[in-house]
PyMOL CGO cylinders between C-alpha atoms (Angstrom):
from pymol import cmd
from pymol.cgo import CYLINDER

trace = [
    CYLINDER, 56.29, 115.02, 64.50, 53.37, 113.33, 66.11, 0.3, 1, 1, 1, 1, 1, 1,
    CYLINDER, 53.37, 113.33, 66.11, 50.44, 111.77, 64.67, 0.3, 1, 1, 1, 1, 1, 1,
    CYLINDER, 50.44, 111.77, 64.67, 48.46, 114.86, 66.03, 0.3, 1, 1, 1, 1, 1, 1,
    CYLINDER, 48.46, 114.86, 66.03, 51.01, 117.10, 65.48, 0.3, 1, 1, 1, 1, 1, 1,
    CYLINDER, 51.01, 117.10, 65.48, 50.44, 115.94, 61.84, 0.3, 1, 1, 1, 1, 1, 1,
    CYLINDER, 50.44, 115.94, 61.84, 47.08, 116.44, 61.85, 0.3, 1, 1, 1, 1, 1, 1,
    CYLINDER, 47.08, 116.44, 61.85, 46.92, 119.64, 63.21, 0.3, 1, 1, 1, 1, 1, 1,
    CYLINDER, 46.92, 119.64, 63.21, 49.17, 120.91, 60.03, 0.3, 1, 1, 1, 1, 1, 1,
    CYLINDER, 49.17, 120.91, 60.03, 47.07, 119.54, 57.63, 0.3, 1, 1, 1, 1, 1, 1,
    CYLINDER, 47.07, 119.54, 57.63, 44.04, 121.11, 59.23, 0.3, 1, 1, 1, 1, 1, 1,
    CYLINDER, 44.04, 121.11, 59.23, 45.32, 124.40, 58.60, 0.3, 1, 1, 1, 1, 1, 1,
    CYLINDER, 45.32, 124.40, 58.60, 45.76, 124.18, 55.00, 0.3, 1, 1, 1, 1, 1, 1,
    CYLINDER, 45.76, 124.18, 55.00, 41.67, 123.25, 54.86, 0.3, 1, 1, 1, 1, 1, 1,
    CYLINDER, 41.67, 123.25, 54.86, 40.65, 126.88, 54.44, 0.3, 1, 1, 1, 1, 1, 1,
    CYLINDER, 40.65, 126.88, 54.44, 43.34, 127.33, 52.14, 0.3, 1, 1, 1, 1, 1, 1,
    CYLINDER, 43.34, 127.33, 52.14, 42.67, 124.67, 49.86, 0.3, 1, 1, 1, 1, 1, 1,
    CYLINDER, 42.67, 124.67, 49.86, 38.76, 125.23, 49.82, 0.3, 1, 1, 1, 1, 1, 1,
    CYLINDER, 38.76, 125.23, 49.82, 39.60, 128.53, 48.61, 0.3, 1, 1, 1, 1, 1, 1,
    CYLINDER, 39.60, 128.53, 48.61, 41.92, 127.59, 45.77, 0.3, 1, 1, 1, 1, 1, 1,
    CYLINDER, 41.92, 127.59, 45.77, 39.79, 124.65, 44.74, 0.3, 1, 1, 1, 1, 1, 1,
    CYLINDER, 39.79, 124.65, 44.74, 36.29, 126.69, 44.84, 0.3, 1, 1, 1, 1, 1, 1,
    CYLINDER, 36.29, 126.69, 44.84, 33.49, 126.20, 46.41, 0.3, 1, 1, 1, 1, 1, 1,
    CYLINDER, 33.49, 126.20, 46.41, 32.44, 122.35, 44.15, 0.3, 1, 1, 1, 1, 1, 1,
    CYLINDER, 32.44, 122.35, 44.15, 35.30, 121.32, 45.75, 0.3, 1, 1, 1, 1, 1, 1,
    CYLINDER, 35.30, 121.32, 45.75, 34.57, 119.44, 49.03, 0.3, 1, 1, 1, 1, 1, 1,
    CYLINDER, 34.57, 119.44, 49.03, 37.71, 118.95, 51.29, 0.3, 1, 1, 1, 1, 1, 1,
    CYLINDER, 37.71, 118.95, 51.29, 38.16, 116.51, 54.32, 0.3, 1, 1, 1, 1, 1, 1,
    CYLINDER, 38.16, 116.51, 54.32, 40.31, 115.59, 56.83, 0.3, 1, 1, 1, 1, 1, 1,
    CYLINDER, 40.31, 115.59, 56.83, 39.79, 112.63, 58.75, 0.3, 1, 1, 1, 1, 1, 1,
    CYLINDER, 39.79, 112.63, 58.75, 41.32, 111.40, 61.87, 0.3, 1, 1, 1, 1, 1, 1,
    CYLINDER, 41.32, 111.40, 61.87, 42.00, 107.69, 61.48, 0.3, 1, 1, 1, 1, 1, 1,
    CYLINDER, 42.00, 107.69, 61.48, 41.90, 106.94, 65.73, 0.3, 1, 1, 1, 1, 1, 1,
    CYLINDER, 41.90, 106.94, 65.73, 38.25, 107.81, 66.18, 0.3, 1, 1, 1, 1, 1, 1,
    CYLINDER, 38.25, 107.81, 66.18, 36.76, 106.30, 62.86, 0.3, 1, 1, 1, 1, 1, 1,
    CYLINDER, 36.76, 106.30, 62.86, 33.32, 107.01, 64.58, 0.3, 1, 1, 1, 1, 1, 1,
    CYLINDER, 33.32, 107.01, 64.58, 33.99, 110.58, 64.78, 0.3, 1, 1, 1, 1, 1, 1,
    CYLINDER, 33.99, 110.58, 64.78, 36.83, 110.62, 62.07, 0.3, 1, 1, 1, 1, 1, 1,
    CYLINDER, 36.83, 110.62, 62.07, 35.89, 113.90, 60.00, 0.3, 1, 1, 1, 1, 1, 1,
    CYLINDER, 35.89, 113.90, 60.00, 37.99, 116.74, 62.21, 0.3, 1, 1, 1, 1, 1, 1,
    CYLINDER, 37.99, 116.74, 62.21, 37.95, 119.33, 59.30, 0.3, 1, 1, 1, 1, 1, 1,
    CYLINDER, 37.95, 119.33, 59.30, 36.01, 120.09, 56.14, 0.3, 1, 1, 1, 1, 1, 1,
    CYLINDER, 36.01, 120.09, 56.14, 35.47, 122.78, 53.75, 0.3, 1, 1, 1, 1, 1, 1,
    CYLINDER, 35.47, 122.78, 53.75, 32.95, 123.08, 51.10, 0.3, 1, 1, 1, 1, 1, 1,
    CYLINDER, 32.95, 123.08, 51.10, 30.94, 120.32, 52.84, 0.3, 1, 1, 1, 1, 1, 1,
    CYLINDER, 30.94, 120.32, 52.84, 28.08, 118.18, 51.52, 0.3, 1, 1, 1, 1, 1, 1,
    CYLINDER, 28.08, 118.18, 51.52, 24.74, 117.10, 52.97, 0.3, 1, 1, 1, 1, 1, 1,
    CYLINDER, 24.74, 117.10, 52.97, 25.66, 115.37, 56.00, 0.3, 1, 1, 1, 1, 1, 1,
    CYLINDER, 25.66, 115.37, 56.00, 29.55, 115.87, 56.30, 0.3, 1, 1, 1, 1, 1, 1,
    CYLINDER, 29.55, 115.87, 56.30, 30.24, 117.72, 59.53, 0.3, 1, 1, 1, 1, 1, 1,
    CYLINDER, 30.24, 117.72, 59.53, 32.51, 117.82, 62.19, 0.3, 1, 1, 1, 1, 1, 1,
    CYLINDER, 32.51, 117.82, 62.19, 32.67, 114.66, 64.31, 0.3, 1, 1, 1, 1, 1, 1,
    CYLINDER, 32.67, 114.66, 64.31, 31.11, 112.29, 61.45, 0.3, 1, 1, 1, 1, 1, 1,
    CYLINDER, 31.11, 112.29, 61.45, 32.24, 108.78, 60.90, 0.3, 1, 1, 1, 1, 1, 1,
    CYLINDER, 32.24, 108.78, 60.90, 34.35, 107.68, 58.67, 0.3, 1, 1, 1, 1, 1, 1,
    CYLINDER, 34.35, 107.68, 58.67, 32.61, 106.14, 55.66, 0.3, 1, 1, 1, 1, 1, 1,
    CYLINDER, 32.61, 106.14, 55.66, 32.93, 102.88, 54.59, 0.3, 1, 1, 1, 1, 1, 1,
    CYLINDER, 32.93, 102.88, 54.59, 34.92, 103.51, 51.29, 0.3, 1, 1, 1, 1, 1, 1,
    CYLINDER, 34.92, 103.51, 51.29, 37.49, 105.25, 53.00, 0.3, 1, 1, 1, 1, 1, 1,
    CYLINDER, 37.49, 105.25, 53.00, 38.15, 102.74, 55.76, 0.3, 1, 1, 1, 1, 1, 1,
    CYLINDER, 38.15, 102.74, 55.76, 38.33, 99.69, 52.96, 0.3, 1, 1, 1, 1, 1, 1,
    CYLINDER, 38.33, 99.69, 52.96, 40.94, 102.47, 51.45, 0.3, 1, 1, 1, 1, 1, 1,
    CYLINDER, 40.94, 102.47, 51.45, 43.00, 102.83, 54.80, 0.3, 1, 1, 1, 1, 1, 1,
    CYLINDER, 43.00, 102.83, 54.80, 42.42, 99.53, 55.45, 0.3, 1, 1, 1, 1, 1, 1,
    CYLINDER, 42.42, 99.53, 55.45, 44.34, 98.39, 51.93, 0.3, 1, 1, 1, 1, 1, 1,
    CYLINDER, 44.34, 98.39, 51.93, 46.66, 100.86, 52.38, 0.3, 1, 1, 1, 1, 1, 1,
    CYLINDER, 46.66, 100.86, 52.38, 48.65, 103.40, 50.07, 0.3, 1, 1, 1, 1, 1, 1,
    CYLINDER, 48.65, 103.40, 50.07, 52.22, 102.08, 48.47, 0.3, 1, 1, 1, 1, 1, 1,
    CYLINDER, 52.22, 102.08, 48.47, 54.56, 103.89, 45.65, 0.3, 1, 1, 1, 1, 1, 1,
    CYLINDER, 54.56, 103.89, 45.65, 54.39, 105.50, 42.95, 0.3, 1, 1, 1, 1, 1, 1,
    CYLINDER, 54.39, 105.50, 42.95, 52.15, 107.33, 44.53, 0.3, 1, 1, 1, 1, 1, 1,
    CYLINDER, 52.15, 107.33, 44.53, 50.81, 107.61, 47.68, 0.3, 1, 1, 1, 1, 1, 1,
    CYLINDER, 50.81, 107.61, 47.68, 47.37, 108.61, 47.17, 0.3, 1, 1, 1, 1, 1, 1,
    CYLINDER, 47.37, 108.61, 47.17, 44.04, 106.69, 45.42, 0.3, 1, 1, 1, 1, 1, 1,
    CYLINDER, 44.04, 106.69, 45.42, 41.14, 107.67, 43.16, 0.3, 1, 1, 1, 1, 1, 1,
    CYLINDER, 41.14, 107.67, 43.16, 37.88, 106.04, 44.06, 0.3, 1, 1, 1, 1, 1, 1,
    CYLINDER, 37.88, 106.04, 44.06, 36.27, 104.55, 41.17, 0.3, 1, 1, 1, 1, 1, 1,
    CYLINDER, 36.27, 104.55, 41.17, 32.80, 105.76, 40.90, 0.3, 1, 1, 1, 1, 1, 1,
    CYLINDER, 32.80, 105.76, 40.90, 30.21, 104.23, 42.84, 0.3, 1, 1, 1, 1, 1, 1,
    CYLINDER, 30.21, 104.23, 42.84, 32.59, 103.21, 45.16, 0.3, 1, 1, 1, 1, 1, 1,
    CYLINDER, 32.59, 103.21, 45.16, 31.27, 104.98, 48.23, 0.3, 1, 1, 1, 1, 1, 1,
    CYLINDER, 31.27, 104.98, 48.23, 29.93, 108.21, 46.52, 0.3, 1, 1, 1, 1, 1, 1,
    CYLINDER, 29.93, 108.21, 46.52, 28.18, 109.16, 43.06, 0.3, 1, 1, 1, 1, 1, 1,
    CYLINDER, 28.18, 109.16, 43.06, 29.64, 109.40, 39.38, 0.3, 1, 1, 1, 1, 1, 1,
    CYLINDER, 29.64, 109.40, 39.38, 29.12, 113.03, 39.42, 0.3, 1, 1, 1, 1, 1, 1,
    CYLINDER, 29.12, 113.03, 39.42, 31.36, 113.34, 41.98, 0.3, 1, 1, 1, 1, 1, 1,
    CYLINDER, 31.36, 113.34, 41.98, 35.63, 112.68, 41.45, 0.3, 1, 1, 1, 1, 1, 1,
    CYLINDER, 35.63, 112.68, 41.45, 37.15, 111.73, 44.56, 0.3, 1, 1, 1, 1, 1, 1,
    CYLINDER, 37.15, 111.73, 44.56, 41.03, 111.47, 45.41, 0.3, 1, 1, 1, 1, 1, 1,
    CYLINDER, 41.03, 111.47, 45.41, 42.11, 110.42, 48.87, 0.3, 1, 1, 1, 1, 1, 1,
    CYLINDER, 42.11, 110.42, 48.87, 46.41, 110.70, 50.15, 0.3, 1, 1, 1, 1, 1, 1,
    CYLINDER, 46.41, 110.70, 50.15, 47.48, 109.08, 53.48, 0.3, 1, 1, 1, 1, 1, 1,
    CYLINDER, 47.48, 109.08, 53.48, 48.16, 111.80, 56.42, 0.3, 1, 1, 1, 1, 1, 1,
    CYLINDER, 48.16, 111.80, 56.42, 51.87, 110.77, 57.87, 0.3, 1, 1, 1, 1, 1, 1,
    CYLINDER, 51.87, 110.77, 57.87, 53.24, 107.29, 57.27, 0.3, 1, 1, 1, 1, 1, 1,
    CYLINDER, 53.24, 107.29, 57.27, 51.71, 106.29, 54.13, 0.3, 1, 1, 1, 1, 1, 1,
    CYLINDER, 51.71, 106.29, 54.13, 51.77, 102.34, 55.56, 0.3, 1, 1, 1, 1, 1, 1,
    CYLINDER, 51.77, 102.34, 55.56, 50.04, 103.37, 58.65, 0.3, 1, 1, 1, 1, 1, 1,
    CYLINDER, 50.04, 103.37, 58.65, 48.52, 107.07, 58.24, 0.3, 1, 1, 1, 1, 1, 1,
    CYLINDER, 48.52, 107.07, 58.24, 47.41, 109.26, 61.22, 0.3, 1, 1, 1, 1, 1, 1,
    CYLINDER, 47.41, 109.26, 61.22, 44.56, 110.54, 58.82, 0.3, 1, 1, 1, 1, 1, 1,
    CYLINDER, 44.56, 110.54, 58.82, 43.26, 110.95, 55.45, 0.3, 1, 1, 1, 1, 1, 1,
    CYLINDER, 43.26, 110.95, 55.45, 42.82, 113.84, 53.09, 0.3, 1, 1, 1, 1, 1, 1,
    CYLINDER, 42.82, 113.84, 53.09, 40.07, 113.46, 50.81, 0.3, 1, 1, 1, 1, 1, 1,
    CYLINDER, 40.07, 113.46, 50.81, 39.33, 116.48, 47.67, 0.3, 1, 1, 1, 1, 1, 1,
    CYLINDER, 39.33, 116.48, 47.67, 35.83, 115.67, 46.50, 0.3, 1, 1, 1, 1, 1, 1,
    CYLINDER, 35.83, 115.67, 46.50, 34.70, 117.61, 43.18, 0.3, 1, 1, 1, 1, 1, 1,
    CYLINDER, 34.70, 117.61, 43.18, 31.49, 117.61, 42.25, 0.3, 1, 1, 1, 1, 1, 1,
    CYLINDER, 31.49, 117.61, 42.25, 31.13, 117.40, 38.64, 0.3, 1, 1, 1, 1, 1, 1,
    CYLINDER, 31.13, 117.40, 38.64, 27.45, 117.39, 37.88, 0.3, 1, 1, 1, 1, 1, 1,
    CYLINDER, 27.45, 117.39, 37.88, 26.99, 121.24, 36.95, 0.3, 1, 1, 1, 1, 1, 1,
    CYLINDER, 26.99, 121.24, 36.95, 29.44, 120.45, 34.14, 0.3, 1, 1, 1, 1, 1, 1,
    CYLINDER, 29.44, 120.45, 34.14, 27.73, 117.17, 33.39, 0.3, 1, 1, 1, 1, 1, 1,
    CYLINDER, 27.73, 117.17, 33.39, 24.10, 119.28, 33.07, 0.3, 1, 1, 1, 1, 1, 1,
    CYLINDER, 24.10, 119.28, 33.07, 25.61, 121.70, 31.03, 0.3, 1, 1, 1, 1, 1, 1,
    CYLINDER, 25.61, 121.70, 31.03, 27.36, 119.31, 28.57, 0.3, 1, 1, 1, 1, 1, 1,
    CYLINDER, 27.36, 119.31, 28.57, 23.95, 117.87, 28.39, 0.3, 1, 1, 1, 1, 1, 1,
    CYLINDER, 23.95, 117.87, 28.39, 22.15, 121.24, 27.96, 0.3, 1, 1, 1, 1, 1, 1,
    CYLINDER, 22.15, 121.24, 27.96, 24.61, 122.02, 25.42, 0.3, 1, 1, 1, 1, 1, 1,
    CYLINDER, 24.61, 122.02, 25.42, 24.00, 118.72, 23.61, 0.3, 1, 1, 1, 1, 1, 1,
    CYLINDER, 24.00, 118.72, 23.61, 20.32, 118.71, 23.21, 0.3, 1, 1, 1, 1, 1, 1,
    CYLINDER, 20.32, 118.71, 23.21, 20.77, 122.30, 21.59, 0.3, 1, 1, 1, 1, 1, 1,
    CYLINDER, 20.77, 122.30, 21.59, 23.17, 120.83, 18.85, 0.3, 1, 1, 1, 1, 1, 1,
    CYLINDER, 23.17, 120.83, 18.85, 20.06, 117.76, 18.81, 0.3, 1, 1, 1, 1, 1, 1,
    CYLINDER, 20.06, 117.76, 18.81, 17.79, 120.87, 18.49, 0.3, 1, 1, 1, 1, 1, 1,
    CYLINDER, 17.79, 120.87, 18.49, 18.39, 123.17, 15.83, 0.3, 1, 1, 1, 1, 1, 1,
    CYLINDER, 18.39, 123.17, 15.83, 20.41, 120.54, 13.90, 0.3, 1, 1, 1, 1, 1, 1,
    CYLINDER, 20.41, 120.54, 13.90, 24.03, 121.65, 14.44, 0.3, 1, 1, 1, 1, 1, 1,
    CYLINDER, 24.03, 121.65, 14.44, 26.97, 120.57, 13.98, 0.3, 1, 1, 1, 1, 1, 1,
    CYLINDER, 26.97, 120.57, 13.98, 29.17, 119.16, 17.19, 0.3, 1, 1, 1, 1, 1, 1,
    CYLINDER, 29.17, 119.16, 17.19, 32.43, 120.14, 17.98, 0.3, 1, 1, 1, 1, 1, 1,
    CYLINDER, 32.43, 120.14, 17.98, 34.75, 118.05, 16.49, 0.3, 1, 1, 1, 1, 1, 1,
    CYLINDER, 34.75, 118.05, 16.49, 37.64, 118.50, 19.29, 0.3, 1, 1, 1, 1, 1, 1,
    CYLINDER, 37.64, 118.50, 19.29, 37.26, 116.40, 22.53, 0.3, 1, 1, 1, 1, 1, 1,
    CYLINDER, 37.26, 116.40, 22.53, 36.94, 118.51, 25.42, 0.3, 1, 1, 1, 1, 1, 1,
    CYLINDER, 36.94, 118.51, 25.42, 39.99, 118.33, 28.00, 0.3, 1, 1, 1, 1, 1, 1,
    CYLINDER, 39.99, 118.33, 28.00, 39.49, 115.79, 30.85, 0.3, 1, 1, 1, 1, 1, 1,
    CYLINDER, 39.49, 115.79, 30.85, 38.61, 117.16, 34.18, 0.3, 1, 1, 1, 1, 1, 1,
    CYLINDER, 38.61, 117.16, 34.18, 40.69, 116.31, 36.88, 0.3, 1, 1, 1, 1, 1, 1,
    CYLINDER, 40.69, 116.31, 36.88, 41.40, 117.14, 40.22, 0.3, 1, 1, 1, 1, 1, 1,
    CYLINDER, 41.40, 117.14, 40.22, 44.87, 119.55, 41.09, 0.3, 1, 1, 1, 1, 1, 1,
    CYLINDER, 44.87, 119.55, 41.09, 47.70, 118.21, 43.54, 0.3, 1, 1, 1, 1, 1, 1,
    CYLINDER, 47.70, 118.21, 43.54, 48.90, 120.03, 45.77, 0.3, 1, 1, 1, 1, 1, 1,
    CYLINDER, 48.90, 120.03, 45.77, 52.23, 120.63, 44.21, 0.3, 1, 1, 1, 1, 1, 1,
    CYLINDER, 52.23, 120.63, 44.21, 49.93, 121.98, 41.49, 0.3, 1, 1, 1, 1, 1, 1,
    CYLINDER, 49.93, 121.98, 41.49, 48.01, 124.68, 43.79, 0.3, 1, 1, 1, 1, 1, 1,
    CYLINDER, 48.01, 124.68, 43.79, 51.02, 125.35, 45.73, 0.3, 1, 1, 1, 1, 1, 1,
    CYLINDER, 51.02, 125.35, 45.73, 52.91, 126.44, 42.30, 0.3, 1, 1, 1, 1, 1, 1,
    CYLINDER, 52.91, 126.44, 42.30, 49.99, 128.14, 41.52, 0.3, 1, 1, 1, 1, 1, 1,
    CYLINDER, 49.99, 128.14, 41.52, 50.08, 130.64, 44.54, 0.3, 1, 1, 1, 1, 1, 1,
    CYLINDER, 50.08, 130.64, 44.54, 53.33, 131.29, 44.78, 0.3, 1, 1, 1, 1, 1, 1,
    CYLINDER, 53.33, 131.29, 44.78, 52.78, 132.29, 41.22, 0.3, 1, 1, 1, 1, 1, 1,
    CYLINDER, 52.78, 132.29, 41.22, 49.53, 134.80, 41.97, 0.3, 1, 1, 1, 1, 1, 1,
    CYLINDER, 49.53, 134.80, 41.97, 51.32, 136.29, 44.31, 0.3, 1, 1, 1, 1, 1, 1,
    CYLINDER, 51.32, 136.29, 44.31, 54.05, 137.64, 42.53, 0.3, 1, 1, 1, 1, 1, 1,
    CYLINDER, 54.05, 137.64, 42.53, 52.29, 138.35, 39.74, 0.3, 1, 1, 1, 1, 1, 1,
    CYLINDER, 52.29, 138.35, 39.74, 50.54, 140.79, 41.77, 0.3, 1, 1, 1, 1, 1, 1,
    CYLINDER, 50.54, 140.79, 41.77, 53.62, 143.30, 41.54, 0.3, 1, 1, 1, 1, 1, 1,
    CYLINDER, 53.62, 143.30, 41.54, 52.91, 143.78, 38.53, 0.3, 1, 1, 1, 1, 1, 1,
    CYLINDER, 52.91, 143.78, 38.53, 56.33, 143.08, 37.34, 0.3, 1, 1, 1, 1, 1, 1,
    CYLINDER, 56.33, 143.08, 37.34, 58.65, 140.25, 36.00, 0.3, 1, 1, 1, 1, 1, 1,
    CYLINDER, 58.65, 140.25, 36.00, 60.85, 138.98, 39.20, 0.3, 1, 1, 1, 1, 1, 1,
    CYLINDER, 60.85, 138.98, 39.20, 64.26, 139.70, 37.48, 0.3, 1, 1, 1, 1, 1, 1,
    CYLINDER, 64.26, 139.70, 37.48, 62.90, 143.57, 37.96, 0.3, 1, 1, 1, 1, 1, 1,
    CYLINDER, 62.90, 143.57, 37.96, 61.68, 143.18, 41.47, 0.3, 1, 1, 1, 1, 1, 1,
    CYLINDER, 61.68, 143.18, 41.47, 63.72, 144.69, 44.20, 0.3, 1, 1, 1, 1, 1, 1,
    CYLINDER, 63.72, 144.69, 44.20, 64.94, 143.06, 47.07, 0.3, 1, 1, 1, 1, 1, 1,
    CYLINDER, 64.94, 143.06, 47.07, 62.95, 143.92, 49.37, 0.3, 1, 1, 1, 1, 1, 1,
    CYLINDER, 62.95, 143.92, 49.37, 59.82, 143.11, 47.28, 0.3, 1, 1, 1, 1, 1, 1,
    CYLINDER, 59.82, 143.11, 47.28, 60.97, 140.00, 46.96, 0.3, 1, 1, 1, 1, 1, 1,
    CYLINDER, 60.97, 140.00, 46.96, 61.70, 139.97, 50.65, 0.3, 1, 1, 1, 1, 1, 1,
    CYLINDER, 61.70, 139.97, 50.65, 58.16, 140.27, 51.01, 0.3, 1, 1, 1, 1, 1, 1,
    CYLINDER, 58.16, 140.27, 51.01, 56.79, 138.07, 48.81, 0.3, 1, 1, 1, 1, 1, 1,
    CYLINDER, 56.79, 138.07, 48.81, 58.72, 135.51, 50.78, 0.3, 1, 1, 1, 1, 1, 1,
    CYLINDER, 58.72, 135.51, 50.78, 57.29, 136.48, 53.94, 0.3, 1, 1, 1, 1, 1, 1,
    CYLINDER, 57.29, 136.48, 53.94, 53.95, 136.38, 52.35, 0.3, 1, 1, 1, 1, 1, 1,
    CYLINDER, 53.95, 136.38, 52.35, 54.07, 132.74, 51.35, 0.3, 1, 1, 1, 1, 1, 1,
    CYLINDER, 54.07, 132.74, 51.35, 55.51, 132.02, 54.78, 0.3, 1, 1, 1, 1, 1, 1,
    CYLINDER, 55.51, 132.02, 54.78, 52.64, 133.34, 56.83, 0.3, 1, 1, 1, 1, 1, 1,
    CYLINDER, 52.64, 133.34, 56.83, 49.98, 131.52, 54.32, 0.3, 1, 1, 1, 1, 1, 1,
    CYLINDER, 49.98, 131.52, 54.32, 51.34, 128.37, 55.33, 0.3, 1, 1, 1, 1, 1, 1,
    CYLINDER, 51.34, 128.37, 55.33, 52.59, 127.41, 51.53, 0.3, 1, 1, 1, 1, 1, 1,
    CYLINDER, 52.59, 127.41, 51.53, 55.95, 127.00, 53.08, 0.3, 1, 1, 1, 1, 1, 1,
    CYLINDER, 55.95, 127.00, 53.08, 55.09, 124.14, 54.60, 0.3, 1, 1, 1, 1, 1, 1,
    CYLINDER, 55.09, 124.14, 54.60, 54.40, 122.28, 51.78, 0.3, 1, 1, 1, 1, 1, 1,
    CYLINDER, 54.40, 122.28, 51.78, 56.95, 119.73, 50.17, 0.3, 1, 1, 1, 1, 1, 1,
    CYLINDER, 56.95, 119.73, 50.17, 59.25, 121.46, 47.55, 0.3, 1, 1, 1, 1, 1, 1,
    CYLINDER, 59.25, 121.46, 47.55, 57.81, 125.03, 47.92, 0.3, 1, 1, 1, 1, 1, 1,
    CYLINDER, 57.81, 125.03, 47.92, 61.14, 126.87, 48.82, 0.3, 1, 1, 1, 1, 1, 1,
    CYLINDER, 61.14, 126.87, 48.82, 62.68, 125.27, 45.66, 0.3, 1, 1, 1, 1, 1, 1,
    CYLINDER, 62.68, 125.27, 45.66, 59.26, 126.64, 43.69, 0.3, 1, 1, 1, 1, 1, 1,
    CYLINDER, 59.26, 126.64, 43.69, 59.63, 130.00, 45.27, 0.3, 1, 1, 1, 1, 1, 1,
    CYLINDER, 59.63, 130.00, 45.27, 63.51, 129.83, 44.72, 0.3, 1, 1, 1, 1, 1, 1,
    CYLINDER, 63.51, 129.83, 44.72, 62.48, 129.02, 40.92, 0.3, 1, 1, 1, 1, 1, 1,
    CYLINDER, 62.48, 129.02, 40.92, 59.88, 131.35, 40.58, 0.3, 1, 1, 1, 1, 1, 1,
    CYLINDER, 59.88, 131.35, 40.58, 62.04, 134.51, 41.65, 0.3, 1, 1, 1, 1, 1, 1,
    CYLINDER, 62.04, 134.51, 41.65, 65.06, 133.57, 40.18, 0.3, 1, 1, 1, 1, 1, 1,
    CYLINDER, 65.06, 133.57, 40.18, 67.19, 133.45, 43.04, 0.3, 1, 1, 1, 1, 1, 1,
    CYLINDER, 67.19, 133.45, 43.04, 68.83, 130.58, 44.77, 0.3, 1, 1, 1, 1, 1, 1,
    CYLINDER, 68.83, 130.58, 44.77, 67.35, 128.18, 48.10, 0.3, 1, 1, 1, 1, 1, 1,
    CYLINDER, 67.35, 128.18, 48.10, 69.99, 129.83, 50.48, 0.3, 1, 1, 1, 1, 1, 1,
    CYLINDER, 69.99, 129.83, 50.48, 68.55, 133.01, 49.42, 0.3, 1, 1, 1, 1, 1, 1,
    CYLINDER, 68.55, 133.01, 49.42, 65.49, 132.17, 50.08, 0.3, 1, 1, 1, 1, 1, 1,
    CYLINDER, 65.49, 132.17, 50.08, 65.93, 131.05, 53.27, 0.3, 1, 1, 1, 1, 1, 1,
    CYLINDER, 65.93, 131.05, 53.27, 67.91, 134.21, 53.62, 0.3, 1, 1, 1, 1, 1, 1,
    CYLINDER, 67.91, 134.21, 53.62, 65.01, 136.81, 52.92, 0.3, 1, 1, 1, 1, 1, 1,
    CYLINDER, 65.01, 136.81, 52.92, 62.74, 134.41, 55.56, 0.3, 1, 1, 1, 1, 1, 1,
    CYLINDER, 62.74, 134.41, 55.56, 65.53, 135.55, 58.48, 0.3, 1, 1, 1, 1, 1, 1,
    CYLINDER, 65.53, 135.55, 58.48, 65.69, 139.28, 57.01, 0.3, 1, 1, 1, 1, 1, 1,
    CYLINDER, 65.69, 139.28, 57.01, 62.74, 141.83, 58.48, 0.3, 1, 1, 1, 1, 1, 1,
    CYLINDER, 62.74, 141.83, 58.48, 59.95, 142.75, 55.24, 0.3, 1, 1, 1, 1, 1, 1,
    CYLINDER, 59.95, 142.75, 55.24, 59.47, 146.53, 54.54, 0.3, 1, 1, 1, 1, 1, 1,
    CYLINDER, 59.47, 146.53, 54.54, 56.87, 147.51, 56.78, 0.3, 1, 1, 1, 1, 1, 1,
]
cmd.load_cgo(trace, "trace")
């Protein structure tokens, strides 16, 4: 597949991820060959992210240093190029030692900072006790993460456990997935395989087989 061709898939998955993420959630895709007019695709943007933008400075110092195992994607620290209200995590489009692109997920945090703060000058107020449990970290979902999640919504919506589904509903739950595009991501037919207890080869089996009209 092609640096472009590469690009172009990720592009696709823009709208999708915007709408899984929500609408604090800013998502990018840059084109690392035109770094003057590097932003191709965004979702959720902020003030002055549009198509055809450069490519900021933080990001280029991040392609620039590259991406290497474990994992092939970075957090920026805050301050580094951006706010600390706002959680950035950037993954290399293509060959992780020389991408085609990036993929940035930007979440703004500050409405939960305010309302932490809010929330602690009430306590300050009236004298009351603070919680005594730490609230959970926020942090940003992978991929894998939303994918799982999908494939799970959408088969919850039949209302029924998969072991009862027939074949044909799960025939079309298949083809559903497919036509969103989750399909395409890394590891989903094993997820989908998982999810409706039934084997890969099956899967791929109900993709080739015509759903219910």
């Amino acid at each position: 597949m092609s640096d472009n061709e590469m690009l172009e898939l990720v592009k696709q998955f823009v709208p999708f991820l915007g709408e899984v993420c929500g609408s604090g959630t800013e998502i990018c895709v840059y084109d690392l060959s035109v770094p003057e007019q590097s932003l191709v695709a965004v979702c959720h943007p902020r003030t002055g992210h549009t198509p055809g933008s450069p490519l900021p400075q933080a990001l280029r110092e991040v392609a620039d240093a590259g991406f290497s195992a474990p994992q092939d994607w970075v957090t920026l620290p805050p301050g580094q190029g951006h706010n600390a209200d706002l959680c950035c995590r950037v993954c290399p489009i293509g060959d992780a030692a020389h991408p085609a692109g990036l993929l940035c997920i930007t979440r703004d945090l500050s409405p939960a900072r305010e309302l932490n703060g809010a929330l602690q000058a009430v306590l300050e107020r009236f004298a009351l006790e603070q919680p005594r449990e730490a609230a959970p970290a926020l942090s940003v979902p992978t991929l894998t993460s939303m994918m799982q999640q999908r494939v799970s919504d959408v088969i919850r919506e039949y209302g029924i456990p998969p072991a009862r589904m027939s074949v044909p509903e799960k025939v079309e739950v298949v083809h559903r997935l497919s036509e969103s595009g989750v399909m395409n991501i890394k590891g989903a037919v094993s997820e989908i395989a998982s999810q409706l207890s039934v084997s890969v080869p099956t899967v791929y089996r109900y993709l080739n087989r015509p759903a219910k009209p």
